[in-house]
OpenMM code with the backbone's topology and positions (N, CA, C; nanometers):
from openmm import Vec3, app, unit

residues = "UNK UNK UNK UNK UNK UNK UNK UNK UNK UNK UNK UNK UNK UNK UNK UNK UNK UNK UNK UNK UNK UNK UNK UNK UNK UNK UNK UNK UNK UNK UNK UNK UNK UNK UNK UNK UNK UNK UNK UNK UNK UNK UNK UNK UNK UNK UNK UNK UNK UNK UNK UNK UNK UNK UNK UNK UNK UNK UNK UNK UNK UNK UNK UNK UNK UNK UNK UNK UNK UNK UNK UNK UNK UNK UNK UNK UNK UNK UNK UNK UNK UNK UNK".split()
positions = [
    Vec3(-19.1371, -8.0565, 7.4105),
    Vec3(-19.1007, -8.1945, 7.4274),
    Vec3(-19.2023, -8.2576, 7.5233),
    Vec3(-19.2352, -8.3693, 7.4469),
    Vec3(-19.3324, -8.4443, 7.5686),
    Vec3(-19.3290, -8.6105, 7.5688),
    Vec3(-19.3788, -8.6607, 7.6660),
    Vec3(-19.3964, -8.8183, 7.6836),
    Vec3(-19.2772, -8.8501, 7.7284),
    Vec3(-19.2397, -8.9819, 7.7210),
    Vec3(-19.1220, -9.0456, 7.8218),
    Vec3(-19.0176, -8.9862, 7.7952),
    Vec3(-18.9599, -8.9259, 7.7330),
    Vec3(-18.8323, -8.8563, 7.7207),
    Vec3(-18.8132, -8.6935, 7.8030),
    Vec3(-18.9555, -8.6027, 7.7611),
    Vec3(-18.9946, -8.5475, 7.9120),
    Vec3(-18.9675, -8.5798, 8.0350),
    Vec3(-19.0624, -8.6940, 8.0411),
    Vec3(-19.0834, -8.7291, 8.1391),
    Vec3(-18.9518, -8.7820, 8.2491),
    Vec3(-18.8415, -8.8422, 8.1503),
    Vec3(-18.7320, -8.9115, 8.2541),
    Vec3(-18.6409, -8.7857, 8.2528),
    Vec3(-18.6823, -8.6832, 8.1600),
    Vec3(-18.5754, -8.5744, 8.2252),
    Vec3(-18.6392, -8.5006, 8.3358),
    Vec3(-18.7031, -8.5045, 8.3470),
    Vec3(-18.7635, -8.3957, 8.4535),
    Vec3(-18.7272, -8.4642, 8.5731),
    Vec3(-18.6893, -8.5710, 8.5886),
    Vec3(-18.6772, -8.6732, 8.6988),
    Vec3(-18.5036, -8.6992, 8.7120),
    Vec3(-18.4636, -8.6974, 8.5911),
    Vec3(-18.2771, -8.6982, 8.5697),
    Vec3(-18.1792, -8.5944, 8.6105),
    Vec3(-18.2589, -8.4820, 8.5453),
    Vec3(-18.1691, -8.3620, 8.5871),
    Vec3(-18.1866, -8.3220, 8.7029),
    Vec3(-18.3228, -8.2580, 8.7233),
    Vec3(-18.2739, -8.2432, 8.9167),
    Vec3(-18.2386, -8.3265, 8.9517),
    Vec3(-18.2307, -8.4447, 8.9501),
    Vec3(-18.1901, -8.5457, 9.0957),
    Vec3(-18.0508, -8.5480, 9.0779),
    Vec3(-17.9885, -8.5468, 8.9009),
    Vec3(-17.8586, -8.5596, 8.8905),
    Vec3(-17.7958, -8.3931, 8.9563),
    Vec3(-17.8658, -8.2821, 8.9933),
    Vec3(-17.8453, -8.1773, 9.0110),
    Vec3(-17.8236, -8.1586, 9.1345),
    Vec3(-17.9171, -8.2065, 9.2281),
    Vec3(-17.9159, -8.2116, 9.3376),
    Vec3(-17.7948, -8.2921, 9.3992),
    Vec3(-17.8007, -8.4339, 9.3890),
    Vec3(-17.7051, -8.5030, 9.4035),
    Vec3(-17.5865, -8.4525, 9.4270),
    Vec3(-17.5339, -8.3795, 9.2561),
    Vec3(-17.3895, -8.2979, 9.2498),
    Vec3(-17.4079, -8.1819, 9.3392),
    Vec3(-17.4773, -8.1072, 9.3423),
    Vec3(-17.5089, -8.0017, 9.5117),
    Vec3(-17.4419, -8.0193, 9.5692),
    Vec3(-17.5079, -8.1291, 9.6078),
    Vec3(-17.5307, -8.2286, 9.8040),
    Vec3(-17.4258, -8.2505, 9.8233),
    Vec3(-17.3389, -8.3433, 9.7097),
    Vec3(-17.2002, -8.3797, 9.6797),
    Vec3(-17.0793, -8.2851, 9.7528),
    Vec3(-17.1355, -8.2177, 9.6588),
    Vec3(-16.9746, -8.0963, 9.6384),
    Vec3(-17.0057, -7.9936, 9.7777),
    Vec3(-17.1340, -7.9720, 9.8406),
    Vec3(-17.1360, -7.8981, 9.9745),
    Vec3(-17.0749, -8.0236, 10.0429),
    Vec3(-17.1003, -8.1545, 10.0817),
    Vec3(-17.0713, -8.2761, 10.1832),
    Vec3(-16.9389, -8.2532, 10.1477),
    Vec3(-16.8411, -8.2476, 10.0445),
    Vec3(-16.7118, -8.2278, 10.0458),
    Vec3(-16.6439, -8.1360, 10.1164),
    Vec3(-16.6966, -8.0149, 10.1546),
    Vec3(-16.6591, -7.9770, 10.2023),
    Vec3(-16.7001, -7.9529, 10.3645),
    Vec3(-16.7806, -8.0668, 10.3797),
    Vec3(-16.7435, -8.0430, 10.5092),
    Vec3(-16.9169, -7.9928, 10.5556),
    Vec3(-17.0118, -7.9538, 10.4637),
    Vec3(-17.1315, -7.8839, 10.5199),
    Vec3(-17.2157, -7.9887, 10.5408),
    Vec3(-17.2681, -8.0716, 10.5718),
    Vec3(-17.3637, -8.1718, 10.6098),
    Vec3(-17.4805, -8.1396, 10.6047),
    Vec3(-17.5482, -8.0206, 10.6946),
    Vec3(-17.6767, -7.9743, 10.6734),
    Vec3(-17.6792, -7.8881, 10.5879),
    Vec3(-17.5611, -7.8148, 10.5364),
    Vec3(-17.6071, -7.7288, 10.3916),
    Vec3(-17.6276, -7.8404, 10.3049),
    Vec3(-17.5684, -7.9345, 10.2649),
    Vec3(-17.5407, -8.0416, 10.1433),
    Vec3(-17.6831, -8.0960, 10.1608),
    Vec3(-17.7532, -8.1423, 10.2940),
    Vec3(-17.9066, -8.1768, 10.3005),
    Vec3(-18.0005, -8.0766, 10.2067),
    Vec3(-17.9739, -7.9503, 10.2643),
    Vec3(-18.1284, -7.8335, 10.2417),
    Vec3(-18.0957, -7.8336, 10.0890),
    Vec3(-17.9345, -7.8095, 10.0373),
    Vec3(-17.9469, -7.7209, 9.8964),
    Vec3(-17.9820, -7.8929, 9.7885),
    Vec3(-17.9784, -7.9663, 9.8721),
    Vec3(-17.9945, -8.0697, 9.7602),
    Vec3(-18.1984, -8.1065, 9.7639),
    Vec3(-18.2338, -8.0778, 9.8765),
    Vec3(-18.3893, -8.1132, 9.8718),
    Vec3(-18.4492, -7.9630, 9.8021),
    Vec3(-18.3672, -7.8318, 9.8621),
    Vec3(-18.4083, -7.7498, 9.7717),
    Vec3(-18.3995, -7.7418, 9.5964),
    Vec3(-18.2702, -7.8098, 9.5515),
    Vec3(-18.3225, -7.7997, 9.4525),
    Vec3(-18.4199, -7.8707, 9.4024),
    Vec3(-18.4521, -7.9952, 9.4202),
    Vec3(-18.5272, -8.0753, 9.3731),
    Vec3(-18.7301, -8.0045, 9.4066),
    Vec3(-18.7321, -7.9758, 9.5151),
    Vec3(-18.8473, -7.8379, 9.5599),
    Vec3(-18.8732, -7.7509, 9.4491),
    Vec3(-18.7160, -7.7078, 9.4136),
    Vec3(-18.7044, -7.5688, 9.2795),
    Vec3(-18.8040, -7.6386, 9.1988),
    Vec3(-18.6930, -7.7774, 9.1160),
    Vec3(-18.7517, -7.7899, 8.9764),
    Vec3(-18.9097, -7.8488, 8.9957),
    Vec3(-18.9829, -7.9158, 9.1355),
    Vec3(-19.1053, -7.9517, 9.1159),
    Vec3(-19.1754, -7.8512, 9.1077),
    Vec3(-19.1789, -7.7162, 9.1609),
    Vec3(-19.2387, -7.6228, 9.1297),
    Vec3(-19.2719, -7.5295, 8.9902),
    Vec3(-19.1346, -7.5462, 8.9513),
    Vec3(-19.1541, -7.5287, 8.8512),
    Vec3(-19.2181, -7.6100, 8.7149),
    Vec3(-19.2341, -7.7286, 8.7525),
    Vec3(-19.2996, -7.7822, 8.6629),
    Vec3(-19.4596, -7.8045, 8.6985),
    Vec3(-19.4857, -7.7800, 8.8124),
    Vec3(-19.6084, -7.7571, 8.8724),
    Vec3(-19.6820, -7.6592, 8.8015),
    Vec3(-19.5860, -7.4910, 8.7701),
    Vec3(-19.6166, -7.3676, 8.7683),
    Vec3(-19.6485, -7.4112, 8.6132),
    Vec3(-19.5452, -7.5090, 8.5507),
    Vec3(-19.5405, -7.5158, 8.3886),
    Vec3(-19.7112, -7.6260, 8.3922),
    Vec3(-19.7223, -7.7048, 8.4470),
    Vec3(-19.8496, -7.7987, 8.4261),
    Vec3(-19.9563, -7.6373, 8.4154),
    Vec3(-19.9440, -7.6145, 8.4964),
    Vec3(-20.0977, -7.5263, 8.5514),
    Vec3(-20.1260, -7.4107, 8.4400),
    Vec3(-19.9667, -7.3568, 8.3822),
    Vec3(-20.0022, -7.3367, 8.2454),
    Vec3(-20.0599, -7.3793, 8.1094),
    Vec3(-20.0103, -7.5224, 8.1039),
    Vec3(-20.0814, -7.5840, 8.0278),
    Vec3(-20.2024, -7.6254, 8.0072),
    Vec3(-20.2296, -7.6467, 8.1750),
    Vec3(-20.3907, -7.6399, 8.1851),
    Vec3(-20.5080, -7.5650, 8.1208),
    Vec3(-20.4357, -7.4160, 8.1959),
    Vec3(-20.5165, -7.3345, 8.1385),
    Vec3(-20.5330, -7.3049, 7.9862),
    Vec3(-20.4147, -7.3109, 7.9076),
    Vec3(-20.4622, -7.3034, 7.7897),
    Vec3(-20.5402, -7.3934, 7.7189),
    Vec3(-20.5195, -7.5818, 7.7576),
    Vec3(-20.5962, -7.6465, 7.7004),
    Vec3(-20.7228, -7.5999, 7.7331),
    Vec3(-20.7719, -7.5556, 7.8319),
    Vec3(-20.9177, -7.4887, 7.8802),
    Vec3(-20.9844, -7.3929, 7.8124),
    Vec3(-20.8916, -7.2767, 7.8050),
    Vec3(-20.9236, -7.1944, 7.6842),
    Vec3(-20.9755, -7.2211, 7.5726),
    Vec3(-20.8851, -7.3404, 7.4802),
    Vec3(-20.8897, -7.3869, 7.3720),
    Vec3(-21.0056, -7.4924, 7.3805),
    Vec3(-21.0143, -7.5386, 7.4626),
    Vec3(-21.1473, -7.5825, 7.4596),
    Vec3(-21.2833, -7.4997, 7.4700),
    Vec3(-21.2895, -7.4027, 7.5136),
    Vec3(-21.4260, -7.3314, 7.5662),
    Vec3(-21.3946, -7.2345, 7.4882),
    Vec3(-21.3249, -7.2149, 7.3498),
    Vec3(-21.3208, -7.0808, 7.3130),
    Vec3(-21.4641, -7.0495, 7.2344),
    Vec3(-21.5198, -7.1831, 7.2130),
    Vec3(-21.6235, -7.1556, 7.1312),
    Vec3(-21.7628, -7.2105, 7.1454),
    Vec3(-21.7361, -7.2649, 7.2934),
    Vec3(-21.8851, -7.2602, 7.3594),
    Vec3(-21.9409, -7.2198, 7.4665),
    Vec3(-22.0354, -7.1677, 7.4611),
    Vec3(-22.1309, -7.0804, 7.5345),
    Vec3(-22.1908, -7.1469, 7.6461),
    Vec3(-22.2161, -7.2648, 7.6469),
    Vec3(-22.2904, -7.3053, 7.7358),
    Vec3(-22.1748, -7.3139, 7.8891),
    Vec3(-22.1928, -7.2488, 7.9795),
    Vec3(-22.1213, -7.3279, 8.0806),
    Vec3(-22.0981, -7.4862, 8.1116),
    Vec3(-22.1943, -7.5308, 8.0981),
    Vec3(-22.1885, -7.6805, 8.1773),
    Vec3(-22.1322, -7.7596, 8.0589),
    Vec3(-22.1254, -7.6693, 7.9014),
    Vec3(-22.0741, -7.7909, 7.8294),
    Vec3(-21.9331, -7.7697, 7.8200),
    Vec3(-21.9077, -7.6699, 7.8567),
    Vec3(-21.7539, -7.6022, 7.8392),
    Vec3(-21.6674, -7.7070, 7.9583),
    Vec3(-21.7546, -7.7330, 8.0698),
    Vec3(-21.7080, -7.7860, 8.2070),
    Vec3(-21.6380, -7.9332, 8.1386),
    Vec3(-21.7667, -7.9894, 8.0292),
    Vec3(-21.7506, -8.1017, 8.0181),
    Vec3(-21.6431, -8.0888, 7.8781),
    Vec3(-21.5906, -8.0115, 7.8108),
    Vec3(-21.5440, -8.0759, 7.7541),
    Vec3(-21.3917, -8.0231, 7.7515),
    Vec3(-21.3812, -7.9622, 7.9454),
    Vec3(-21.2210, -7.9350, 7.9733),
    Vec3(-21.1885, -8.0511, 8.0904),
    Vec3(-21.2546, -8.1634, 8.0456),
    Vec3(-21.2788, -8.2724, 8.1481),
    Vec3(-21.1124, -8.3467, 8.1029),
    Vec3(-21.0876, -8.3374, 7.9878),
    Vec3(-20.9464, -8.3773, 7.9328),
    Vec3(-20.7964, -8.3108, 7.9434),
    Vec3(-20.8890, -8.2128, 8.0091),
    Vec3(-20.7349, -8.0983, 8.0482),
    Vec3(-20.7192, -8.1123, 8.1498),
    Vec3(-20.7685, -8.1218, 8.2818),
    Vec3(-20.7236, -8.1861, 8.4289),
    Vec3(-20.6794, -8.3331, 8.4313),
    Vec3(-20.7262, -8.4240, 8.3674),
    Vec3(-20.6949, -8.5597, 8.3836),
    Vec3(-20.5705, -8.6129, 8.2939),
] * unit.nanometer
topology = app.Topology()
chain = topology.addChain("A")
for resn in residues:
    res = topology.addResidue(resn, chain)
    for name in ("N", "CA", "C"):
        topology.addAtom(name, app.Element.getBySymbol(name[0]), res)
C-alpha cells in the first residue's frame, strides 16, 4: 500500500494507539506511565517505518545498479531512491 492512504495511516493508527495507551494508563491513575507508554509507542511505530523506508531504499538501489558497472553511473541513477 502506498500514497495518501499509507500515508494517513501511518499517522492514524499510532496516534489513535497511543492516545488509547495514554488514556486507559491516565485512568488509572498513572500520569507518568500514561506520558512514556504513549510517546513510546508512537517512537515504536516511527522506527519502524524508518527500518521499513531504509528497506526500500536499498532495494530500489539494487534494482537500479543491478546492471551497471560503472560506479559513478550507478550513483546517478539511485539519485531517485533517496529523494
Amino acid at each position: 500500500m502506498s500514497g495518501p492512504l499509507s500515508a494517513i495511516l501511518a499517522i492514524v493508527i499510532p496516534g489513535a494507539l497511543s492516545l488509547t495507551v495514554a488514556f486507559l494508563l491516565l485512568r488509572r491513575g498513572h500520569i507518568w506511565w500514561s506520558a512514556i507508554a504513549g510517546i513510546g509507542v508512537i517512537m515504536a511505530a516511527q522506527a519502524f517505518l524508518q527500518g521499513r523506508l531504509q528497506v526500500d531504499i536499498r532495494a530500489c538501489t539494487e534494482r537500479a545498479c543491478r546492471f551497471i558497472e560503472d560506479p559513478a553511473a550507478c550513483e546517478a541513477a539511485t539519485f531517485g531512491c533517496n529523494e
